[in-house]
NUDO-358841 format. One record per residue (C-alpha): residue in one letter; x, y, z. Coordinates in steps of 0.1 Angstrom, whole numbers, plus 2048, in hexadecimal, padded with zeros to 3 digits. Example, Ala and Ser with C-alpha at 12.3 -4.5 7.8 and 13.67 -1.06 7.14 Angstrom:
REM residues 2
- residu|X|Y|Z
- A|87B|7D3|84E $
- S|889|7F5|847 $
This chain:
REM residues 616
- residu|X|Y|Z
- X|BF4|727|610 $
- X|C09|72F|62E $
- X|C14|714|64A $
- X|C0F|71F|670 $
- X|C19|709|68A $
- X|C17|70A|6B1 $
- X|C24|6FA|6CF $
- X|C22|6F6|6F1 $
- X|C37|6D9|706 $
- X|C57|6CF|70E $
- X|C6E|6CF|6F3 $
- X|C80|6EB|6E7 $
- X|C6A|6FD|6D4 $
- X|C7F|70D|6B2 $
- X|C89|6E7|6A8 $
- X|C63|6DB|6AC $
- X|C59|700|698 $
- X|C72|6FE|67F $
- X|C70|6D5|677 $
- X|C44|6E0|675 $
- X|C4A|6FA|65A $
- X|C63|6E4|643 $
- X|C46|6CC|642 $
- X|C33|6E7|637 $
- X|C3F|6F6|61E $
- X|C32|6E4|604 $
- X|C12|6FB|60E $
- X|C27|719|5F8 $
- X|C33|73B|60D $
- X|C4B|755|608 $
- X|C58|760|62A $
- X|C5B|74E|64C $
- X|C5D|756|670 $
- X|C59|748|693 $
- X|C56|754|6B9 $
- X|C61|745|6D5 $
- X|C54|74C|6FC $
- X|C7E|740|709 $
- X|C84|736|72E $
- X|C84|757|740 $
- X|C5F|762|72D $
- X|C6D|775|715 $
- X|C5F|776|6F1 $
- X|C78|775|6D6 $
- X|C6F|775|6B0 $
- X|C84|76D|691 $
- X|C74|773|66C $
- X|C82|770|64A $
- X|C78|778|625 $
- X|C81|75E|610 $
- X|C81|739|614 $
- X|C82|724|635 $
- X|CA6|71E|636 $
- X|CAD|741|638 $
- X|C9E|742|65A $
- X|CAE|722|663 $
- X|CD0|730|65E $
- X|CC9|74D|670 $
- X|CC0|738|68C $
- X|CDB|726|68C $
- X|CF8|73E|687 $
- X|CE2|754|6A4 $
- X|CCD|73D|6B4 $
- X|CAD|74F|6CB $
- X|CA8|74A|6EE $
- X|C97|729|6EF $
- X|C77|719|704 $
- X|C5B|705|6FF $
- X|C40|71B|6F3 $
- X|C3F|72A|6CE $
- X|C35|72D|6AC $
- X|C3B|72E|689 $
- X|C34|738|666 $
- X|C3B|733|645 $
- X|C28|757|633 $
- X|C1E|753|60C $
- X|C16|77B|604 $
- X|BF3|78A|601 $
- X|BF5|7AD|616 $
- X|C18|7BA|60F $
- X|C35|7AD|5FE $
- X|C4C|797|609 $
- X|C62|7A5|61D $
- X|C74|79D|63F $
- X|C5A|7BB|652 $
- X|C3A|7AE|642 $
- X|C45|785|648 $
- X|C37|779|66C $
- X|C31|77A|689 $
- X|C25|79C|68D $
- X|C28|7AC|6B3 $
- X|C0C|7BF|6CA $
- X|C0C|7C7|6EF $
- X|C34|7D8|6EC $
- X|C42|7B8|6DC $
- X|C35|7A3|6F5 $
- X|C1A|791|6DF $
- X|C1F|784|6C3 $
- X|C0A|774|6AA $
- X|C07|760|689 $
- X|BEB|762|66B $
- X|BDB|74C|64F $
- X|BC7|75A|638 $
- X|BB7|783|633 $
- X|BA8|798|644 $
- X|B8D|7A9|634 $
- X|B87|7C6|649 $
- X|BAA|7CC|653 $
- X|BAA|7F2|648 $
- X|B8D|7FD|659 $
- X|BA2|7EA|67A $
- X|BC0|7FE|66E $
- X|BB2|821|66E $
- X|BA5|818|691 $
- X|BCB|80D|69F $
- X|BD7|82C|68E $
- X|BC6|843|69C $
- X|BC8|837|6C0 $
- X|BF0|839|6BA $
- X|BF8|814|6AE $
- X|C16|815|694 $
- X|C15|7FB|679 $
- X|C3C|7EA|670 $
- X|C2D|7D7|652 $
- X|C14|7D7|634 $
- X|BFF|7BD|641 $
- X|BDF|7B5|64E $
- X|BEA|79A|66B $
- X|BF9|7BA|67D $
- X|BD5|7C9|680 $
- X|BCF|7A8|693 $
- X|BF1|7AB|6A8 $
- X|BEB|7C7|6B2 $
- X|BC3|7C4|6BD $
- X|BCA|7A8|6D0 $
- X|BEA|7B8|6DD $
- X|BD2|7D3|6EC $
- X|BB3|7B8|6F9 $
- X|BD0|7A8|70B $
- X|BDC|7C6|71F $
- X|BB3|7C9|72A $
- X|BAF|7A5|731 $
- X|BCF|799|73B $
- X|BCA|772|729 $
- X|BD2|76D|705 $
- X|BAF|754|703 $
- X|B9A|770|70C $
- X|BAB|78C|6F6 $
- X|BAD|772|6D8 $
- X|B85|76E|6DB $
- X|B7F|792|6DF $
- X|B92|79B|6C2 $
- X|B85|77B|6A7 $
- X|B66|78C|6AA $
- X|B6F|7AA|69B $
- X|B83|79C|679 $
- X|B74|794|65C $
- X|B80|77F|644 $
- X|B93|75D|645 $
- X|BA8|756|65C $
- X|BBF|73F|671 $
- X|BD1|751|690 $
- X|BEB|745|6A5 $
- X|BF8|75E|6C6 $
- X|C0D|759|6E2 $
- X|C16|773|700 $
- X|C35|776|714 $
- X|C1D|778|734 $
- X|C10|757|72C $
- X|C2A|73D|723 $
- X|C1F|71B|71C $
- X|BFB|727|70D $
- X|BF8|727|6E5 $
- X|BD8|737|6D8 $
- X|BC7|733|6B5 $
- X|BAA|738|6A2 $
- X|B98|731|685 $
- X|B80|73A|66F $
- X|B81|72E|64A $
- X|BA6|724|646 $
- X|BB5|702|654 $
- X|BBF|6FA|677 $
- X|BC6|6D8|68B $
- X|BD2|6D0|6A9 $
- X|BEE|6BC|6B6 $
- X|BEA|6A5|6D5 $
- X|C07|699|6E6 $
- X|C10|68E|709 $
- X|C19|6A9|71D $
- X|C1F|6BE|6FB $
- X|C00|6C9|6E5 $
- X|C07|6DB|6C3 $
- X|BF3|6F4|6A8 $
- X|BF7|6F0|683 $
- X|BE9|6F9|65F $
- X|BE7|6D6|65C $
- X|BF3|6B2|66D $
- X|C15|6B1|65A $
- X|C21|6D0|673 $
- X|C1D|6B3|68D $
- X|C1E|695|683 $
- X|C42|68D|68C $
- X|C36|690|6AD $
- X|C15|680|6B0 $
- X|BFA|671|69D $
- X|BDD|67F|6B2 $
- X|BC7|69C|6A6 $
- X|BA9|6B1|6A9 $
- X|B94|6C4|696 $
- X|B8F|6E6|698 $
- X|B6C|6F1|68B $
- X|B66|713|67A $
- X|B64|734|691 $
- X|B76|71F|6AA $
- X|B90|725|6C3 $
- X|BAA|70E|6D8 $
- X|BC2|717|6EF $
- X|BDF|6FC|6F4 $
- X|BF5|6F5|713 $
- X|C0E|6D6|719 $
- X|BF1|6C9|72A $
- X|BD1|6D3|71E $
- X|BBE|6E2|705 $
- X|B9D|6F4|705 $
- X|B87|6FE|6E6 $
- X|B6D|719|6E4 $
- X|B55|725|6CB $
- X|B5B|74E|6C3 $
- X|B3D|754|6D9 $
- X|B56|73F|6F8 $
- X|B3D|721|6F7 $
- X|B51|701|701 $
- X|B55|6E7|6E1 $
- X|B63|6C7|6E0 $
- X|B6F|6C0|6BF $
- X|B71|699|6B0 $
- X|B93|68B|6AC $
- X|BA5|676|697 $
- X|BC7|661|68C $
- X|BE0|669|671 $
- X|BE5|64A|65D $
- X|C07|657|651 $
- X|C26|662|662 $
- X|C42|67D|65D $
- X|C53|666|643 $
- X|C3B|664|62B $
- X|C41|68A|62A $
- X|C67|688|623 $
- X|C78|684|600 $
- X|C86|65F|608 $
- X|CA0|666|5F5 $
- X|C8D|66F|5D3 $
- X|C9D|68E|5C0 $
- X|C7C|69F|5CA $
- X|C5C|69C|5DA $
- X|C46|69E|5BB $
- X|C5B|67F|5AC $
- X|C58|668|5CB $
- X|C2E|670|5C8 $
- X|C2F|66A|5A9 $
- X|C3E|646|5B1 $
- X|C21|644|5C9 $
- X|C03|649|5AF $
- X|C00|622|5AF $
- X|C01|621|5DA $
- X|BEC|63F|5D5 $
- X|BC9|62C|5C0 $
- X|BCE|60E|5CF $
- X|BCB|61F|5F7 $
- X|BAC|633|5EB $
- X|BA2|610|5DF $
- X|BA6|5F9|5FB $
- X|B8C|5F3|616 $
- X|B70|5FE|5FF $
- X|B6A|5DF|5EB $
- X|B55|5C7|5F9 $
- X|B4E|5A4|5E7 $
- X|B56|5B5|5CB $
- X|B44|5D1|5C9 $
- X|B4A|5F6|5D3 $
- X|B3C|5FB|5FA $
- X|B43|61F|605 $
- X|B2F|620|628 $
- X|B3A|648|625 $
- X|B22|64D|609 $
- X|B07|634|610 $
- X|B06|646|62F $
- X|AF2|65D|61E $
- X|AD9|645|61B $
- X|ACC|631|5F9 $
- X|AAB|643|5F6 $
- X|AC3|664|5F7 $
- X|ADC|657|5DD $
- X|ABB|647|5C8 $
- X|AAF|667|5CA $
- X|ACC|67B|5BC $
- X|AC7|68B|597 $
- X|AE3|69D|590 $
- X|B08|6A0|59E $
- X|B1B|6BF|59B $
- X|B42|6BB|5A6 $
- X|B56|6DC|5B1 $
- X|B79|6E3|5B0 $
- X|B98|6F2|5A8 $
- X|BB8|6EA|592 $
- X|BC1|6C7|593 $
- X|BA1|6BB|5A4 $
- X|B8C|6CD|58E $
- X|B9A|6B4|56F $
- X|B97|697|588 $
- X|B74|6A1|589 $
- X|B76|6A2|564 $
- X|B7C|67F|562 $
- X|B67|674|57C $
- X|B4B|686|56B $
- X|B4A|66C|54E $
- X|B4A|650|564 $
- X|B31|652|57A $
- X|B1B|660|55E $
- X|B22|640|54C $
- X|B1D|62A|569 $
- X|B01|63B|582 $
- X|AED|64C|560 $
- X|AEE|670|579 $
- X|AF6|68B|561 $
- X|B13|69C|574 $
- X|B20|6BB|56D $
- X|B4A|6C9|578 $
- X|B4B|6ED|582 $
- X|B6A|705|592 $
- X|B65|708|5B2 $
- X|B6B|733|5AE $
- X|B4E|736|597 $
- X|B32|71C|5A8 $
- X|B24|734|5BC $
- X|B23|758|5AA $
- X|B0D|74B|594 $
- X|AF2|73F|5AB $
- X|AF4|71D|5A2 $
- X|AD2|709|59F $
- X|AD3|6EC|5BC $
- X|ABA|6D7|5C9 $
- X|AB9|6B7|5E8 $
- X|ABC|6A6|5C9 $
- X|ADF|6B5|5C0 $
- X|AFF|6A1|5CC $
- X|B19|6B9|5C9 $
- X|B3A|6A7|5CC $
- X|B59|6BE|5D7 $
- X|B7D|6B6|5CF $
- X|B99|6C5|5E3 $
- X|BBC|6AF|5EA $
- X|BC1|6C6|60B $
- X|B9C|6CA|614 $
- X|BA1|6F1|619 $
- X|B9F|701|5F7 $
- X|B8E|71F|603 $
- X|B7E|722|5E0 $
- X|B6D|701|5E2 $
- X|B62|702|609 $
- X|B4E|723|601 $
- X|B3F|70F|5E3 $
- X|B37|6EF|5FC $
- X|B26|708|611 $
- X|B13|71B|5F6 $
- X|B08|6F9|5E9 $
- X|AFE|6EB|610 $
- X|AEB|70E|615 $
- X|AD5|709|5F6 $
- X|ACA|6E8|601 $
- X|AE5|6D0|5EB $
- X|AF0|6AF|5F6 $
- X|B15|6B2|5FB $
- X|B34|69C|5FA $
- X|B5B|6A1|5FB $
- X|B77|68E|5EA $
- X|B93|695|600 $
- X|BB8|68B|60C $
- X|BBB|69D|62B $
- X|BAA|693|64C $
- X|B9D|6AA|665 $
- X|B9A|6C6|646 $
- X|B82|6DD|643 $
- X|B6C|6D2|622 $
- X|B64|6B1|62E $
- X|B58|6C0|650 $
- X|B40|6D9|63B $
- X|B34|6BB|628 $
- X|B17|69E|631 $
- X|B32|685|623 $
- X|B55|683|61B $
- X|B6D|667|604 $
- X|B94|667|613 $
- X|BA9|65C|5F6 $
- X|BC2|64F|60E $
- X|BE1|660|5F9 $
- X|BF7|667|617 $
- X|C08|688|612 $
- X|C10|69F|5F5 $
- X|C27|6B4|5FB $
- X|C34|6C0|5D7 $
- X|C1D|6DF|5CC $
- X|C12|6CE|5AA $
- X|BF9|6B2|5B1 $
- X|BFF|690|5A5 $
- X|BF6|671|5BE $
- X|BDB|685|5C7 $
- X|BD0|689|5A4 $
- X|BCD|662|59F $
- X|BBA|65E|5C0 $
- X|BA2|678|5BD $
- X|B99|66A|59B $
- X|B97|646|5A8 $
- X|B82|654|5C4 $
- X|B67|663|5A9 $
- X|B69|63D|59B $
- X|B62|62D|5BD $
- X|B43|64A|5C4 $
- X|B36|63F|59E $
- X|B39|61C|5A7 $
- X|B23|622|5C9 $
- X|B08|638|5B5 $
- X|B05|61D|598 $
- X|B07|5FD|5AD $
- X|AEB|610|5C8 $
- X|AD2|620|5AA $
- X|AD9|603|599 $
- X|AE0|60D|57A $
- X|AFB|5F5|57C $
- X|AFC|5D0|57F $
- X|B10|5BC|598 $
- X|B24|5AC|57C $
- X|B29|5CD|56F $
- X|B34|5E0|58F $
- X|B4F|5BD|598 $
- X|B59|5C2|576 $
- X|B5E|5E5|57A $
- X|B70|5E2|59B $
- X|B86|5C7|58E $
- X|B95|5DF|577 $
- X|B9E|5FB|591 $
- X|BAE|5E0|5AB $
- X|BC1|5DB|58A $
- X|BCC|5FC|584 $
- X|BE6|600|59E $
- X|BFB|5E5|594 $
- X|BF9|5F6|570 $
- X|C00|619|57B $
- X|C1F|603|589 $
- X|C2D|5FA|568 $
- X|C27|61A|55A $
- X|C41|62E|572 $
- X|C57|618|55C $
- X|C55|634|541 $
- X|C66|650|556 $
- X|C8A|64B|548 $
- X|C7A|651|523 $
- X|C68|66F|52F $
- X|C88|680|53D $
- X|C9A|679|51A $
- X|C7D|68D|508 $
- X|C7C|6A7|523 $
- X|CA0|6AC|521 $
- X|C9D|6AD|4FB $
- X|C7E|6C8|4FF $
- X|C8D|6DF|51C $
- X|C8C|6FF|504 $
- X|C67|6FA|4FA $
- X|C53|715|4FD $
- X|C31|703|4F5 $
- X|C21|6E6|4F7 $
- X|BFF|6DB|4F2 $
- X|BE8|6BC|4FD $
- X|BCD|6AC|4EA $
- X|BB4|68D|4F8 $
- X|B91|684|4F3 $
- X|B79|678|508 $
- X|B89|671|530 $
- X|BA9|679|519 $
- X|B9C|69F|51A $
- X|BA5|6A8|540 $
- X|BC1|692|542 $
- X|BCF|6A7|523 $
- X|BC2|6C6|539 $
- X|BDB|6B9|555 $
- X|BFA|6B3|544 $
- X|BF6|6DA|536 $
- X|BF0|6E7|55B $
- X|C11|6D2|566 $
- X|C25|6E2|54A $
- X|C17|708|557 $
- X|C1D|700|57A $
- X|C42|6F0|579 $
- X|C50|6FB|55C $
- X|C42|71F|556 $
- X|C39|71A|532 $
- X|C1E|71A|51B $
- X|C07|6F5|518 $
- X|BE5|6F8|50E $
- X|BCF|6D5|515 $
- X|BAF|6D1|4F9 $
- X|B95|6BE|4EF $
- X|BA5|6A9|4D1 $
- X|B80|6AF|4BF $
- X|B86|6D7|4C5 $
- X|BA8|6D2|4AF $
- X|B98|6DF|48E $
- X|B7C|6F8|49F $
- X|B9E|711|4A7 $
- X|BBD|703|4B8 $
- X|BCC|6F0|498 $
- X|BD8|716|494 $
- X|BF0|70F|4AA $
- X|BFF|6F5|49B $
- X|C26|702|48A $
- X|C42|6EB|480 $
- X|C55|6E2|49F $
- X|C38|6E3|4B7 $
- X|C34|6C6|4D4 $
- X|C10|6B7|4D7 $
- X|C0A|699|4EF $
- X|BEC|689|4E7 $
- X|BDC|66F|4F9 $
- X|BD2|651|4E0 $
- X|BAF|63F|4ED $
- X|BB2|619|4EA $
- X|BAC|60E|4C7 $
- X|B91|5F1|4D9 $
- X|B80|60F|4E4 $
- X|B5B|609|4D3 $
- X|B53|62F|4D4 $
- X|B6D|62F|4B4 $
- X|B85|64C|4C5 $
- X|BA2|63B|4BB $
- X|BA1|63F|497 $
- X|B94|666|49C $
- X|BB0|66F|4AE $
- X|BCA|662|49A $
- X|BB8|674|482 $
- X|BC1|690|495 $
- X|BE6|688|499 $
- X|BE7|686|471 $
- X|BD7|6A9|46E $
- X|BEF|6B8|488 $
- X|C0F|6A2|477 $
- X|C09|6B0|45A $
- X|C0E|6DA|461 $
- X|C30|6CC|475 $
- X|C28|6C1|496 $
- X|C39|6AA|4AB $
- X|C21|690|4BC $
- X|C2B|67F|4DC $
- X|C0E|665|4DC $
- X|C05|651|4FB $
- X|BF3|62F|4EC $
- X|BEA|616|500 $
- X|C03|5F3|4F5 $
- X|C03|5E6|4D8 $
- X|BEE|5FF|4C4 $
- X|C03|601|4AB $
- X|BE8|616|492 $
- X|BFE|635|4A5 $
- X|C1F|62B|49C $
- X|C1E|63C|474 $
- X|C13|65E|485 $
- X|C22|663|4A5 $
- X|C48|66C|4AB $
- X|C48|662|4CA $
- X|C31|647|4DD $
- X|C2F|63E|501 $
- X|C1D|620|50B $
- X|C06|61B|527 $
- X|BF4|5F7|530 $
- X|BD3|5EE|524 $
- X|BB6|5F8|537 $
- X|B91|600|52F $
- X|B8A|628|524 $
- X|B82|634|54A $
- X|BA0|627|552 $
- X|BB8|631|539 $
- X|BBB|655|54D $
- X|BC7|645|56C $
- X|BE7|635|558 $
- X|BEC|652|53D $
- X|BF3|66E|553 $
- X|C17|65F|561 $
- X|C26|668|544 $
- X|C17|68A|547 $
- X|C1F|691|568 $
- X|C44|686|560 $
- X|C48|69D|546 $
- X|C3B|6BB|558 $
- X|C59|6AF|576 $
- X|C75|6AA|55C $
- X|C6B|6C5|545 $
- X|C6F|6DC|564 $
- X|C8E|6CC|573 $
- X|C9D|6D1|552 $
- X|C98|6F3|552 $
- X|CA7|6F5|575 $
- X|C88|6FD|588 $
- X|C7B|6F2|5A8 $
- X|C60|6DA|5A3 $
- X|C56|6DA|5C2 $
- X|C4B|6FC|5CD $
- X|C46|70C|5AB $
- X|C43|736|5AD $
- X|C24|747|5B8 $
- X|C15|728|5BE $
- X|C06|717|5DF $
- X|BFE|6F3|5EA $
- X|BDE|6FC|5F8 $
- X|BC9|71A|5ED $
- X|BB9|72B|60E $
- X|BAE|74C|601 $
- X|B98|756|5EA $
């Protein structure tokens, strides 16, 4: 949620603003501003409800006074509607400061009441004014935005990320953060602020982490980073492996459909480097040491959405293959029910940006009670993986489209790889077990390859479908959260009701939903399956078939015990059961695209919705 993005160099700093918070968008907001410090010191401000281009045309047709020191945001609304007055920045110190906000502040009235009373007049709804304006006020007493920033951090509570600049001091960029996501930028003779690397990374490739209750003040050539007590820190740095063009449409008809063509780039990255000789070799987990992972008894895994099904699947893998019972839990209801942990608890957190503030209070519930943590994460330099004693990278490159799909496939392939470690260490696999096992992933990509092939058949149903008003998903086994999935993508994109269940749960109470006319996708184990799924969910398909439902079946090829009961069947390669997930979501995650695009939404930034979730 929100984008914020600061710079401090050479360049003209609207273009460098603007080009940061178009790469950001994919985070979800409903307003955007920026400010500008221009040649003669003077701040200038330009804010807009609505989405980015409305500022950008604004710009253009009345461009600001320009220089080389600003910053920028793109607002999604918690404090106030949106509206042009409660969009930032917000201004303190007579319109000389301005000042940028990620985030809530939880004590914001009680700061209120105080600025009130002394005389302060408010312009907007929101809490980031309350912070405008205090550090507005500490500036006027200190005279240096670094001093009045850490005088007034202090005094919020909450989470928050906070960007300021002052007319008195062009070329200076302060933030700070506490529990929402900041990175910096470091260029040559340039240095930049940013919600996360893509506000940058056209620029450079070199970062550094900023730790919680941190704070950083950047010039073109410097910057300096404090603890909120003023404590010098020198935070680790690290490279972006991906550059500003892997976060550009390439000429697909959207972002979600060119990730979607990158699920099969996407498993085989989170893949490579962590085989060796044929077995899984993760140094970021043994790292933890083999008495430690020996000594584990139970995983719990924590997450939200998406990564919560991924989870899902993962669950039944590394129970199968590392004998740990393992437990999946949302993130937002871990820790209110004081969850029993021990040293001997792994509890694995899944989260594609690494700052689902839901999840990083349940990593550091977990780390407080004593539990062994670990994060399964896309984005370097993020939060989660910093509050953890290990961390995964599934190497997706960028998402940009709000609904997850590369990351989906890479998360879940990262659960695999973390199964594969625990069973190959605890040995409750074999070598020839674990190559065996490997040998199928390195497989899969080239599979998820030929399934992208099914696309064009999708869009033909979809099309056919665009005035549905329900549709339900049914799987068994690792079917069961993939079927979970393809309903969430329907809700998300298409704004409609999809249900995902158990297939097993069909006759305990959703069978009643079954009417003539109504669209089930059910995902069809393999008939070679020896747990003998196959022939109980084509028993379900029969029972469903028979009150008038139509059944879009996804069968592995050439089962052809489907054919008599299905209306519809799209195929997918053959693979063993754990892997089966990996290949049948495509056609899901098509159908949720199409489905949407046929109804004339945007599948990209779907309503009230946000990339990454940074409030609770």
């Amino acid at each position: 949620m929100c984008g914020i993005v600061g710079y401090v160099g050479t360049r003209g700093s609207v273009d460098v603003l603007l080009g940061g918070l178009k790469r950001l968008e994919y985070r979800g907001y409903d307003s955007a501003g920026v400010a500008v410090i221009d040649a003669d010191g003077h701040l200038g401000t330009r804010k807009h409800a609505g989405k980015l281009g409305i500022l950008t045309d604004d710009l253009a047709a009345a461009p600001l006074a320009d220089g080389h020191t600003g910053i920028g945001h793109t607002r999604w609304a918690t404090h106030g509607g949106p509206t042009d007055e409660n969009a930032h920045p917000h201004l303190g110190d007579d319109g000389k400061l301005a000042l940028i906000h990620n985030g809530i502040i939880e004590n914001f009235a009680e700061l209120k009441g105080e600025l009130l009373a002394s005389g302060h007049t408010f312009h907007s709804e929101t809490d980031t004014e309350v912070a405008a304006l205090l550090v507005g006020d500490a500036f006027r007493a200190t005279g240096d935005l670094t001093a009045a920033m850490l005088q007034v951090v202090n005094r919020l509570e909450g989470a928050f990320t906070l960007l300021a600049v002052h007319a008195d001091q062009p070329g200076v960029v302060v933030g700070a953060r506490r529990n929402s996501p900041l990175v910096i930028g470091l260029g040559e003779g340039e240095n930049f602020l940013g919600s996360d690397v893509a506000a940058f990374v056209e620029y450079t490739h070199r970062a550094m982490e900023i730790g919680q209750d941190q704070l950083v003040t950047i010039r073109p050539d410097s910057v300096e980073v404090v603890d909120f007590g003023g404590a010098p820190v020198a935070p680790p740095t690290f490279e972006v492996d991906w550059d500003a063009s892997a976060a550009e449409k390439g000429g697909w008809s959207s972002f979600m459909a060119k990730e979607i063509s990158e699920e099969p780039e996407a498993v085989a990255k989170t893949i490579l480097g962590r085989v060796t000789d044929g077995l899984v070799d993760l140094p970021e987990v043994t790292a933890l040491g083999p008495e430690v992972l020996r000594s584990i008894d139970r995983v719990l895994i924590i997450a939200c959405g998406t990564a919560a099904y991924a989870g899902m699947v993962g669950k039944y893998a590394i129970e199968q293959w590392a004998r740990i019972p393992v437990d999946v839990e949302l993130a937002h209801e871990f820790r209110y029910r004081e969850p029993v942990l021990s040293p001997n608890t792994l509890v694995v957190s899944i989260s594609q940006s690494g700052e689902t503030m839901d999840t990083l209070m349940a990593v550091k519930y977990a780390r407080e009670r004593g539990a062994r943590t670990l994060s399964i994460c896309n984005t370097q330099g993020a939060t989660i993986p910093r509050e953890s004693d290990a961390v995964v990278y599934t190497h997706a490159g960028p998402e940009v489209a709000v609904a997850s799909t590369k990351a989906f496939v890479a998360q879940i392939t990262a659960t695999y790889l973390l199964g594969l470690q625990l069973g190959q260490v605890r040995g409750a696999l074999t070598d020839d077990e674990a190559r065996g096992l490997v040998a199928e992933l390195q497989a899969v990509p080239e599979k998820l390859a030929t399934v992208l092939g099914v696309g064009d058949r999708i869009k033909e149903l979809a099309h056919w479908m665009a005035d549905t008003r329900s549709v339900l998903f049914l799987g068994r086994h690792v079917g069961y959260p993939v079927a979970l999935e393809g309903a969430l993508k329907l809700k998300e994109l298409a704004y409609i009701h999809a249900e995902g269940f158990a297939a097993g749960e069909l006759k305990h109470g959703p069978i009643a939903l079954i009417e003539p006319g109504q669209v089930v996708f059910v995902l069809v184990p393999s008939p070679r399956d020896p747990r003998s799924l196959h022939s109980k969910v084509v028993s379900n398909i029969q029972e469903i078939r028979a009150r008038g439902a139509r059944v879009i079946a996804i069968a592995e090829e050439g089962d052809v015990a489907v054919l008599p009961h299905a209306d519809e069947v799209i195929r997918i390669p053959l693979a063993s059961p754990f892997f089966e997930p990996l290949l049948a979501v495509v056609p899901l995650h098509y159908f949720g695209m199409e489905l949407a695009s046929a109804k004339g939404l945007d599948v990209d930034q779907p309503r009230n919705l946000a990339k990454s979730v940074t409030v609770e």
